[in-house]
N, C-alpha and C positions, 0 to 999 in steps of 0.2 A: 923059395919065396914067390908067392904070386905076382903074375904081372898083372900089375894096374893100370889102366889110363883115365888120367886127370883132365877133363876136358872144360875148357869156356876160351872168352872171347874179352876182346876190352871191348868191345861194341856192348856188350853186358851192363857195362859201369855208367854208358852213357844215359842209357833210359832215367828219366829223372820224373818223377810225379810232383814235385814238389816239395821242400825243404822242411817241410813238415810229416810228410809222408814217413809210414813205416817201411815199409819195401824200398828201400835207399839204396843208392850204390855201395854204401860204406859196409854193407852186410856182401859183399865179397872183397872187399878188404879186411875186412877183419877175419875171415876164414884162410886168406890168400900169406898175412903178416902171423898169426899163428900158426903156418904149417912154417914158415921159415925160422921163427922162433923154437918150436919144436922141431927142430930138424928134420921135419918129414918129407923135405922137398927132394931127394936122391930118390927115393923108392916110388914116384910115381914115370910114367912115359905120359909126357907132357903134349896134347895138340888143342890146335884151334877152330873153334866148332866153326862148320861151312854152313852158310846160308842155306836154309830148308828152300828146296824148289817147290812152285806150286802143286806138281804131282804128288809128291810125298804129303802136303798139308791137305791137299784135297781126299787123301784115303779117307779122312776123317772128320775134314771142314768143307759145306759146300763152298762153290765158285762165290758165290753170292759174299760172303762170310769175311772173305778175302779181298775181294774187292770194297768193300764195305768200308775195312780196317783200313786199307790204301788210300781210299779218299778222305778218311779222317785224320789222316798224317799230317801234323800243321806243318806249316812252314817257319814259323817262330811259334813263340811261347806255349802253352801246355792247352790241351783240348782235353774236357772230361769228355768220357762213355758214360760214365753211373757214377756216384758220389766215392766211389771208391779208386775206381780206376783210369788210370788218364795218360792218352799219350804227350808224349814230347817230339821234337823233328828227329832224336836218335830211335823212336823208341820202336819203329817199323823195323830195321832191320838188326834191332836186339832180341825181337821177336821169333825173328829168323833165326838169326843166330843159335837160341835156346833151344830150336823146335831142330837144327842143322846138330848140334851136339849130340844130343839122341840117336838120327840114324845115323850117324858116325860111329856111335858109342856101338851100334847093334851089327855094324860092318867089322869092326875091331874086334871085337868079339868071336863073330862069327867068323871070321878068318883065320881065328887063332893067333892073330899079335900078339890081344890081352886076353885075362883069363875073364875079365869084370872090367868095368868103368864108372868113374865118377864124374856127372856132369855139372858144374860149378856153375850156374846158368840163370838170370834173368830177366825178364818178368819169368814168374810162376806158370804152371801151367795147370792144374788139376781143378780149376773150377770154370776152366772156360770150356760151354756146350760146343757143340757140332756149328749152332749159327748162333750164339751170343758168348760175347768178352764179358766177363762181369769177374769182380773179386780178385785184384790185382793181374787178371790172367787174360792173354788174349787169342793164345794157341793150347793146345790141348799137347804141352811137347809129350807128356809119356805117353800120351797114346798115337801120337804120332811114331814113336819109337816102336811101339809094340804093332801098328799096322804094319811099319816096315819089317821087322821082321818077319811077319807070316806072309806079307803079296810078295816081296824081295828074295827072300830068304828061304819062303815056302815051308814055315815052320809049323804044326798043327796047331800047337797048343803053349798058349803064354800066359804066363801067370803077375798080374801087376797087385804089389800091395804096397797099402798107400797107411801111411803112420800117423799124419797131419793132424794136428789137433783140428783141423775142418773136415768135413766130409766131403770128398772128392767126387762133388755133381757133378762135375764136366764130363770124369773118365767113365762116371756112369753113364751118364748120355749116351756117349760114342759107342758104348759097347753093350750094352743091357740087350741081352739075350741073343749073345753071341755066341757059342758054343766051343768056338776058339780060345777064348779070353776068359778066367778065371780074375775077379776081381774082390782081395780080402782086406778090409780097414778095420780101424780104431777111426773114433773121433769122440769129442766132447760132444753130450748133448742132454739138455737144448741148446741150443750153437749154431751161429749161421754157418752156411745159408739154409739149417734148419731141413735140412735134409736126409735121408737113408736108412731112416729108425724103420720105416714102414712099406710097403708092398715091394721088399725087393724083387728082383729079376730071378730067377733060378742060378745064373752065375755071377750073382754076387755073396760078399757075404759081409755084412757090416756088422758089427760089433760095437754099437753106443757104449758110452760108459760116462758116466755121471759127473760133473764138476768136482774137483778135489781128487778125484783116483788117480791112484799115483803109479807106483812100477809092480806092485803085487796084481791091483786089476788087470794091468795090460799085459805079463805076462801072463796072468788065468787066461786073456783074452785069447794072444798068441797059442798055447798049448793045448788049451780045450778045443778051442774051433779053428784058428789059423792053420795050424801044423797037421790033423787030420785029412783035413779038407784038401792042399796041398799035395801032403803024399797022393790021397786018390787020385787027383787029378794028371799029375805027372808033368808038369809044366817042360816044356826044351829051353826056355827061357825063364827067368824073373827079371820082371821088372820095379822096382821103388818109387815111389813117389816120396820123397825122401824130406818131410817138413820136421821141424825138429823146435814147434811154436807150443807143442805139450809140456817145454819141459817148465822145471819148476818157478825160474826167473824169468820166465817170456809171460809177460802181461798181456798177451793179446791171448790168453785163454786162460783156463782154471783147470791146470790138471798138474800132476806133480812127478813129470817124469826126469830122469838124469842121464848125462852120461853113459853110465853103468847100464841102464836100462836099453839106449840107444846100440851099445856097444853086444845086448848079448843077442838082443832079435835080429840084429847084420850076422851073429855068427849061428842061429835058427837057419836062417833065410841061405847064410852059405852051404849048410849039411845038407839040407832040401836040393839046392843047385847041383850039389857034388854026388847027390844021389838018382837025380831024373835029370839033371840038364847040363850034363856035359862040365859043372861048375859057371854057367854063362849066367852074370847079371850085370844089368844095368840100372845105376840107381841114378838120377835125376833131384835137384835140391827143389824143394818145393816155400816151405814158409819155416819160420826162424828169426824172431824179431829185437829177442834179445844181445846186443851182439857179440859179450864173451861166451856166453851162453850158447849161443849158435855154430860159432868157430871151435867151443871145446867139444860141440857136438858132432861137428863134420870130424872131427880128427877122430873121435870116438868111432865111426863108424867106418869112415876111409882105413883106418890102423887096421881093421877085421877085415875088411875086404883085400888088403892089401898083404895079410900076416906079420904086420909088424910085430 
């Protein structure tokens, strides 16, 4: 049986955008009260993500970027960035904490603990740039993960691919034409934030695919261009950006993916691993708004990674 490690924080639960907000705390409880109704709770190695230290977020975030965020940390009630995203007095060091699971996740790993890790983690990270928070996100946690591996780790070549029915600008940002980094999505599009249909980077590779497409497109997507591109590449790492807001009952897109669909690209993505990288991946929770729908989603994928 593969070892797993299951990683977040309650500092996670704390960030609060408001009571109307989709990005709720209640979307890691509902993944948290599902893995124990499905008795999945034995088969993971259970830890709690460390605070990102400034070194590790600055691979990726300047100084500037950081301090920025620190000084917008209220001290009571809730301060927007952008109509979307807004801290609270927890939400500074659930930020950490998100961005801290990662290079945990990439330590663990790389140590040989676990074979893989799952990061159960809030805010989001795959649409926040280098120097802007925007889109529920205010760190860029999997590419914080993935720099760590390559300066820490001294790894060549990391391969992050992002599922998210959003197109993941930030991890674009951070790495666009980095020869290290290998970056392959799906997203809905047109679709904000309306991005990656066009001039990519030479190490990207985005794959739009049209409102309504359900698990036949995305796997065409995966098998035609993901899985070649990959092989060549040879990643020592995968990394996930692991949003699971495609699927068919999450309202906050039009695409019609399941379960099943989530469940067979995590076992793609593990043959890939077990064949160039040692089996090492790290998947990160990105967006998921529905929330039976979310929780049958992570078990979907955690079950694969874990060989349940």
């Amino acid at each position: 049986m593969t070892s797993t490690a299951f990683i977040t924080h309650r500092d996670c639960h704390l960030h609060d955008m408001g009571s109307f907000h989709p990005e709720c705390p209640s979307r890691l409880s509902a993944i948290s009260d599902h893995m124990i109704a499905q008795g999945l709770d034995p088969y993971f190695v259970y830890h709690d993500a460390p605070l990102a230290s400034f070194e590790q977020l600055m691979r990726v975030h300047p100084a500037s970027h950081l301090e920025r965020l620190k000084r917008s940390s209220p001290e009571l009630g809730i301060v927007h960035l952008d109509p979307d995203t807004a801290m609270c007095p927890h939400t500074w060091h659930a930020a950490l904490r998100s961005s801290g699971a990662g290079v945990l996740a990439v330590d663990l790993v790389m140590a040989g603990e676990v074979e893989n890790a799952f990061c159960a983690v809030r805010p989001p990270g795959h649409h926040a740039e280098r120097a802007n928070a925007m889109g529920f996100c205010f760190f860029n946690n999997i590419a914080v993960a993935a720099a760590h591996a390559l300066a820490a780790h001294k790894l060549s070549r990391v391969a992050i691919i992002d599922f998210d029915v959003h197109h993941g600008n930030g991890t674009e940002d951070c790495f666009k034409g980095n020869d290290q980094v290998l970056m392959v999505s799906i997203f809905q599009h047109p679709f904000y934030p309306y991005s990656g249909a066009e001039n990519q980077a030479s190490n990207m590779l985005n794959v739009p695919l049209a409102g309504g497409s359900g698990g036949d497109e995305f796997r065409a997507a995966v098998s035609e261009a993901w899985l070649p591109r990959l092989r060549e590449f040879k990643p020592e790492m995968i990394f996930i950006s692991a949003g699971f807001d495609a699927h068919y009952e999450d309202d906050m897109g039009n695409m019609r993916l399941f379960e099943k669909d989530y469940a067979w690209v995590t076992q793609q993505l593990k043959e890939v691993a077990n064949e160039c990288a040692k089996g090492r991946i790290v998947s990160m929770l990105e967006g998921g708004y529905s929330l039976s729908a979310l929780a049958r989603s992570v078990a979907a994928h955690i079950r694969v990674l874990a060989d349940i």
